[in-house]
DRENBA-975035 format. One record per residue (C-alpha): z, x, y; residue in three letters; residue number from 1. Coordinates in pm, whole numbers. Example, Ala and Ser with C-alpha at 12.3 -4.5 7.8 and 13.67 -1.06 7.14 Angstrom:
BEGIN
<site><up>780</up><east>1230</east><north>-450</north><residu>ALA</residu><num>1</num></site>
<site><up>714</up><east>1367</east><north>-106</north><residu>SER</residu><num>2</num></site>
***
This chain:
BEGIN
<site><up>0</up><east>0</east><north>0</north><residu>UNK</residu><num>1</num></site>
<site><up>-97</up><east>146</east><north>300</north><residu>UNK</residu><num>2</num></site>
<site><up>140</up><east>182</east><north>621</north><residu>UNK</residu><num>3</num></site>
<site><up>-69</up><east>-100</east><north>808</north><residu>UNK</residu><num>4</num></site>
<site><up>14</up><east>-374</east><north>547</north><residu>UNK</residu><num>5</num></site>
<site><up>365</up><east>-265</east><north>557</north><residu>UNK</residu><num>6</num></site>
<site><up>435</up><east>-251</east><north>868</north><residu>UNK</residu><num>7</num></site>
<site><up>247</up><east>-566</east><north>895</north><residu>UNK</residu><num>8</num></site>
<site><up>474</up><east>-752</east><north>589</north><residu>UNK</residu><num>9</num></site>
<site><up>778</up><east>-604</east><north>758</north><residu>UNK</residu><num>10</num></site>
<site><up>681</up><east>-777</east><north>1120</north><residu>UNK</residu><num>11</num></site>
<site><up>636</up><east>-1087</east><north>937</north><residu>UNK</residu><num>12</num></site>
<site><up>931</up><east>-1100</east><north>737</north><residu>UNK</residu><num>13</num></site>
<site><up>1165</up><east>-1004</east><north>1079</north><residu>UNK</residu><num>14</num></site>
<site><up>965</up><east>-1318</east><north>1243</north><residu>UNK</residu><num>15</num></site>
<site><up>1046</up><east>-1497</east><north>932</north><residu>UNK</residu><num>16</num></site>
<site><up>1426</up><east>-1408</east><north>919</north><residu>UNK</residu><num>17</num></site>
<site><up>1481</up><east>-1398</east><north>1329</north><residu>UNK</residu><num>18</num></site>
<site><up>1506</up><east>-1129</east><north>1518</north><residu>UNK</residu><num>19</num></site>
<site><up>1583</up><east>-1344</east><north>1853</north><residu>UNK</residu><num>20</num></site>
<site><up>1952</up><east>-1272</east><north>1814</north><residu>UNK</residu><num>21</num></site>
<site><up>2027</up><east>-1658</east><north>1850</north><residu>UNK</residu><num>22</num></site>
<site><up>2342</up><east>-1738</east><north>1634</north><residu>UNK</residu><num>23</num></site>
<site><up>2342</up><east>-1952</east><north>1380</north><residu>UNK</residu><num>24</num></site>
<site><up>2391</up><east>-2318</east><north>1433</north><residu>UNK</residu><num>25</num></site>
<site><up>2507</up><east>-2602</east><north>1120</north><residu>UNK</residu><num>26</num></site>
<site><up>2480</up><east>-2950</east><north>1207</north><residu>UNK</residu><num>27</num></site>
<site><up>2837</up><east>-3146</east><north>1341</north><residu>UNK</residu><num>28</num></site>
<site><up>2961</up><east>-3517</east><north>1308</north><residu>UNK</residu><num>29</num></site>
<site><up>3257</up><east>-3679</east><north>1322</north><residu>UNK</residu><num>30</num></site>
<site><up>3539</up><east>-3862</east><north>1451</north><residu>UNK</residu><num>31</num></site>
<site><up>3784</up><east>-3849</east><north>1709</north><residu>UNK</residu><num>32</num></site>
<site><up>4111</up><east>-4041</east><north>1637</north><residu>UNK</residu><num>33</num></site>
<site><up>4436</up><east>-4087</east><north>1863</north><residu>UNK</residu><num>34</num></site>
<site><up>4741</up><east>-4188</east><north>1717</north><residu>UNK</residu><num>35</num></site>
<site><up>4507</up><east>-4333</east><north>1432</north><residu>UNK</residu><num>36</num></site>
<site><up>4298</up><east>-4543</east><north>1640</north><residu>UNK</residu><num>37</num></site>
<site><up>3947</up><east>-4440</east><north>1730</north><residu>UNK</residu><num>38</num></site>
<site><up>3827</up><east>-4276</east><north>2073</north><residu>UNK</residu><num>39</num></site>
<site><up>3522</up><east>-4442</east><north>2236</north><residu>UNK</residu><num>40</num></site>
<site><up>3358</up><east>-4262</east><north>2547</north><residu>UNK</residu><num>41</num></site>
<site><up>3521</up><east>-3881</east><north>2506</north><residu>UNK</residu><num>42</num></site>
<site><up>3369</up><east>-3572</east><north>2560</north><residu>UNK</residu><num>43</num></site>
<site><up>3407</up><east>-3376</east><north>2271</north><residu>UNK</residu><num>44</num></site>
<site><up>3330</up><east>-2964</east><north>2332</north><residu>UNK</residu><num>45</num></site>
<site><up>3333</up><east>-2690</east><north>2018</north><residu>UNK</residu><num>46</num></site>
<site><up>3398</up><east>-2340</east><north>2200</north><residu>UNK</residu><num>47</num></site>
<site><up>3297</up><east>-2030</east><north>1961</north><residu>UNK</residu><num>48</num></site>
<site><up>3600</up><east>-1808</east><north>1933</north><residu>UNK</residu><num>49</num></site>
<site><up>3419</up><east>-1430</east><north>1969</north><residu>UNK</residu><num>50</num></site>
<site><up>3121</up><east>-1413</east><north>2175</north><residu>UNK</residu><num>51</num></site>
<site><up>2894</up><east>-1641</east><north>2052</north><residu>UNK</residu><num>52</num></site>
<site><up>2798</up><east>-1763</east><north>2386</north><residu>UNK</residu><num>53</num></site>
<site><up>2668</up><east>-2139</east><north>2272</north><residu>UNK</residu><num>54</num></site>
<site><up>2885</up><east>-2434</east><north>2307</north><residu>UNK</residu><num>55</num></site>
<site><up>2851</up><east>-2744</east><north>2153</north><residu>UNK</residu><num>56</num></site>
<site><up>2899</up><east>-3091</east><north>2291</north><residu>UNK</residu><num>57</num></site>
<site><up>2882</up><east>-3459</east><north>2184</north><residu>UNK</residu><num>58</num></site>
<site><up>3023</up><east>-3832</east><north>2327</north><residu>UNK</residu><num>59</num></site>
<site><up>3204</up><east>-4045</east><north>2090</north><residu>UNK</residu><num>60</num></site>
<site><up>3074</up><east>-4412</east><north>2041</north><residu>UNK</residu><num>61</num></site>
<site><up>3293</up><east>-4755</east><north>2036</north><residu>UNK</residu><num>62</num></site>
<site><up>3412</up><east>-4587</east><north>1680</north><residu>UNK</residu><num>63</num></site>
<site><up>3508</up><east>-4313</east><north>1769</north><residu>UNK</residu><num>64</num></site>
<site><up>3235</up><east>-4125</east><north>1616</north><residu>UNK</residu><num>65</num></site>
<site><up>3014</up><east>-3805</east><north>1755</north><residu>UNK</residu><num>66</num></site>
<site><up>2739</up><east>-3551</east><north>1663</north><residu>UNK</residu><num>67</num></site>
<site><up>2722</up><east>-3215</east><north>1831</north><residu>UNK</residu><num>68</num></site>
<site><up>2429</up><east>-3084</east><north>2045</north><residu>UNK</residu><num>69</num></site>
<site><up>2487</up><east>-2691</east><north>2154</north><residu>UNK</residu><num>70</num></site>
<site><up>2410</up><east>-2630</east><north>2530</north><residu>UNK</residu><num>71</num></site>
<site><up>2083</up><east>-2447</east><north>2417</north><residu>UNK</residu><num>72</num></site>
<site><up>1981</up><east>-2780</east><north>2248</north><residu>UNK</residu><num>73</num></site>
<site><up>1980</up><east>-2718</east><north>1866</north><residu>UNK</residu><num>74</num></site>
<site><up>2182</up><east>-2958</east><north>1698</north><residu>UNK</residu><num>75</num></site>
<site><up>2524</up><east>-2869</east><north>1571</north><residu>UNK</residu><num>76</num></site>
<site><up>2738</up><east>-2592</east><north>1658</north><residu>UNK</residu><num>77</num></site>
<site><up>2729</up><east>-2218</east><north>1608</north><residu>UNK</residu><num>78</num></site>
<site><up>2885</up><east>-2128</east><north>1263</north><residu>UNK</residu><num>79</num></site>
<site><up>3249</up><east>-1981</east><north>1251</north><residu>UNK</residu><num>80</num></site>
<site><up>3557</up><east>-2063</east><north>1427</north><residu>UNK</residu><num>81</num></site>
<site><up>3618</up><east>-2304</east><north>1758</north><residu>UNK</residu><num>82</num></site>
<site><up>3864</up><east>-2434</east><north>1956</north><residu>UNK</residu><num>83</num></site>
<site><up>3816</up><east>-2746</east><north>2026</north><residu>UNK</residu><num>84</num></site>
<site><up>3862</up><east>-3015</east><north>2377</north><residu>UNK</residu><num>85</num></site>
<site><up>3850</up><east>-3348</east><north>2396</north><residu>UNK</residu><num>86</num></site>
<site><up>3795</up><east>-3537</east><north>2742</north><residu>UNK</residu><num>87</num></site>
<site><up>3837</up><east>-3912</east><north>2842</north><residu>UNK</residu><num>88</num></site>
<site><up>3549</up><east>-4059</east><north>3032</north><residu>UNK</residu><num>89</num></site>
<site><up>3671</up><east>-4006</east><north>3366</north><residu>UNK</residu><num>90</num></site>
<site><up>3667</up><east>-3639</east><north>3351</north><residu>UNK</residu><num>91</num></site>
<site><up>3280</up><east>-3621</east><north>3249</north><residu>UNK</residu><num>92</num></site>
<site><up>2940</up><east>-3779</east><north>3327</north><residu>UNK</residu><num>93</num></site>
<site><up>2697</up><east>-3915</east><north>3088</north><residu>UNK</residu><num>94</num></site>
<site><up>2349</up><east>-3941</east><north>3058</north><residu>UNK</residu><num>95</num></site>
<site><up>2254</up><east>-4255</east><north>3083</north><residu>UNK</residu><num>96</num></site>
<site><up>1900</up><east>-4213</east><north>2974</north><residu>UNK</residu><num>97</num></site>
<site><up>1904</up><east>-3963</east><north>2670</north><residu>UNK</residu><num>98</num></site>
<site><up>1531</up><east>-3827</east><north>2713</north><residu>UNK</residu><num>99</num></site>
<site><up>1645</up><east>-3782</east><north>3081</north><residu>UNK</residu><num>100</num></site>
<site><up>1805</up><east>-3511</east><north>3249</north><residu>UNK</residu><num>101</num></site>
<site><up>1999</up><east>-3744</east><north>3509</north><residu>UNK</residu><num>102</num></site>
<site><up>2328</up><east>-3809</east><north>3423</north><residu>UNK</residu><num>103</num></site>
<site><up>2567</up><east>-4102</east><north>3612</north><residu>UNK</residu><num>104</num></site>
<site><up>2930</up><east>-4006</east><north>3658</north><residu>UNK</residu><num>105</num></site>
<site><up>3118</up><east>-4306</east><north>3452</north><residu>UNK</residu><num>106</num></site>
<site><up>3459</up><east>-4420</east><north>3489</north><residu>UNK</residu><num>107</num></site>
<site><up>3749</up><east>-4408</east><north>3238</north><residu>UNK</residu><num>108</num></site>
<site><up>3771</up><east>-4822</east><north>3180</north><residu>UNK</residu><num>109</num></site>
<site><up>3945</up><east>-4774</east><north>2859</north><residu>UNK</residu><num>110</num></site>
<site><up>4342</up><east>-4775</east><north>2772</north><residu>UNK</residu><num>111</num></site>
<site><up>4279</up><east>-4440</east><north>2604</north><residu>UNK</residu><num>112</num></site>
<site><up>4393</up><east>-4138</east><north>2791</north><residu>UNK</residu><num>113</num></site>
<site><up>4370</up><east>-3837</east><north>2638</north><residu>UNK</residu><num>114</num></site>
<site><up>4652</up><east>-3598</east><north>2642</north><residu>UNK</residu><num>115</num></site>
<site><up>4708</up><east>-3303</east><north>2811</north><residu>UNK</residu><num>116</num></site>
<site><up>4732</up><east>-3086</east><north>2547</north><residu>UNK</residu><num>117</num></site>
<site><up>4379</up><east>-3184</east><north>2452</north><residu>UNK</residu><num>118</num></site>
<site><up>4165</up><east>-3116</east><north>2797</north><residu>UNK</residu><num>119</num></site>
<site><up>4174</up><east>-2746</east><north>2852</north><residu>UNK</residu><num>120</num></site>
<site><up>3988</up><east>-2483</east><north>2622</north><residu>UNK</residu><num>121</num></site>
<site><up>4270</up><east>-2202</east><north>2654</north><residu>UNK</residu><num>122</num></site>
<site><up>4575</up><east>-2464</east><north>2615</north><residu>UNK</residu><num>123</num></site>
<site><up>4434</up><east>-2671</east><north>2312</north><residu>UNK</residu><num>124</num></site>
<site><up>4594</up><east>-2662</east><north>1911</north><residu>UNK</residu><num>125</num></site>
<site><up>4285</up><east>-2793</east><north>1831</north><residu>UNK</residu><num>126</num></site>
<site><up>4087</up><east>-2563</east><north>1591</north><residu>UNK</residu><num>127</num></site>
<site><up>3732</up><east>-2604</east><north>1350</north><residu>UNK</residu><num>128</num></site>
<site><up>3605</up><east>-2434</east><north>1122</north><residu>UNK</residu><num>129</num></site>
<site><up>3173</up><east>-2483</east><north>1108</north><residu>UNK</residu><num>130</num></site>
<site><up>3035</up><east>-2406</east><north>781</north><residu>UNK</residu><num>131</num></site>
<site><up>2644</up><east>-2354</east><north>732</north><residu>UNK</residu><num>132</num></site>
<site><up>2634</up><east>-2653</east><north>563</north><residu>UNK</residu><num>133</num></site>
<site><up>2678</up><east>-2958</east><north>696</north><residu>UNK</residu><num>134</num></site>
<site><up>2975</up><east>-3085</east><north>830</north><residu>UNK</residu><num>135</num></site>
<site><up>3181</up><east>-3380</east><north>875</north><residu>UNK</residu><num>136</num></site>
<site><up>3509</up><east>-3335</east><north>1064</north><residu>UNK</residu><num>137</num></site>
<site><up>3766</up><east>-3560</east><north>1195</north><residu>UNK</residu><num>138</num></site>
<site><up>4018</up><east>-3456</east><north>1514</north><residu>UNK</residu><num>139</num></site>
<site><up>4297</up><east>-3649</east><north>1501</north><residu>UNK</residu><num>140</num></site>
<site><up>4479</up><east>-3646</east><north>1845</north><residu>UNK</residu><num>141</num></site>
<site><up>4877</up><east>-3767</east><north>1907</north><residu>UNK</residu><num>142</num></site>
<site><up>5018</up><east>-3899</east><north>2235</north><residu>UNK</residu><num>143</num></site>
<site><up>5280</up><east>-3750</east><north>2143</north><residu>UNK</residu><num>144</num></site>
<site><up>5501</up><east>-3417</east><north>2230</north><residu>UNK</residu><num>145</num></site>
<site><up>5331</up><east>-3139</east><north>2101</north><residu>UNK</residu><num>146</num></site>
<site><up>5410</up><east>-2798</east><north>2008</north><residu>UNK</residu><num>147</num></site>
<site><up>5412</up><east>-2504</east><north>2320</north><residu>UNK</residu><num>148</num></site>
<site><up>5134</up><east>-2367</east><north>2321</north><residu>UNK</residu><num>149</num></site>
<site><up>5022</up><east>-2012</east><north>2417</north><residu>UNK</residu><num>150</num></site>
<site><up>4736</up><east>-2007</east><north>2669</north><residu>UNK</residu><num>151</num></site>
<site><up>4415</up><east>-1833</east><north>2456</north><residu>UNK</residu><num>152</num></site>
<site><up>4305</up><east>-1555</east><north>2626</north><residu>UNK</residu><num>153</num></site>
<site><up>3932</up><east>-1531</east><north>2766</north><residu>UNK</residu><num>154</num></site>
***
């Protein structure tokens, strides 16, 4: 074989495996619970631990249900580890037309209020773990006292 074809098979193989450095991203569902009941209308955000620089992001439904998009717009999240935030309504905006880029700041006209604890990426006890598989995850949130928590470092 000469060193043309190989170099040729070798180019096509790296275009084949990736060579654009983008991390790898698994697909995310699930639901978002507090005190048992479901969340409808929160912001739900999956923040790589490391430097994987791709978040993921998705809005629960009346059932409290989600599926993650990451902010370069493959659907999922990156594999590994995240912490995890979940916002009420009225500290977000949605889009209200979803092949639009406009989005329409919403207010918070449910009873749910999310705690605290919850809102902020270095304050939350909320951890997932994304497999390369598929995966189906529920966050189950409690009104009530939590734990202290350390503030994660940037």
């Amino acid at each position: 074989m000469s060193t043309y074809t190989r170099s040729v098979l070798f180019c096509g193989l790296v275009g084949i495996i990736g060579c654009s450095g983008a991390s790898q991203v698994a697909p995310v569902e699930g639901v978002v619970n507090l005190d048992g009941k479901p969340v409808a209308g929160a912001l739900v955000i999956f923040e790589p631990d490391g430097e994987a620089p791709v978040q993921s992001t998705g809005v629960t439904d009346e059932f409290g249900q989600f599926r993650l998009r990451s902010n370069d717009g493959r659907l999922g999240a990156v594999v590994g580890t995240h912490r995890v935030v979940v916002r009420g309504a009225s500290s977000f905006a949605v889009a209200t037309d979803k092949e639009a880029d406009e989005v329409t700041p919403v207010a918070d006209t449910s009873a749910t209020a999310i705690p605290s604890d919850y809102l902020r990426i270095d304050r939350t006890p909320l951890r997932q773990e994304v497999t390369a598989t598929a995966n189906s995850v529920s966050i189950e949130l409690s009104s009530g006292t939590l734990p202290a928590q350390s503030p994660v470092s940037e």
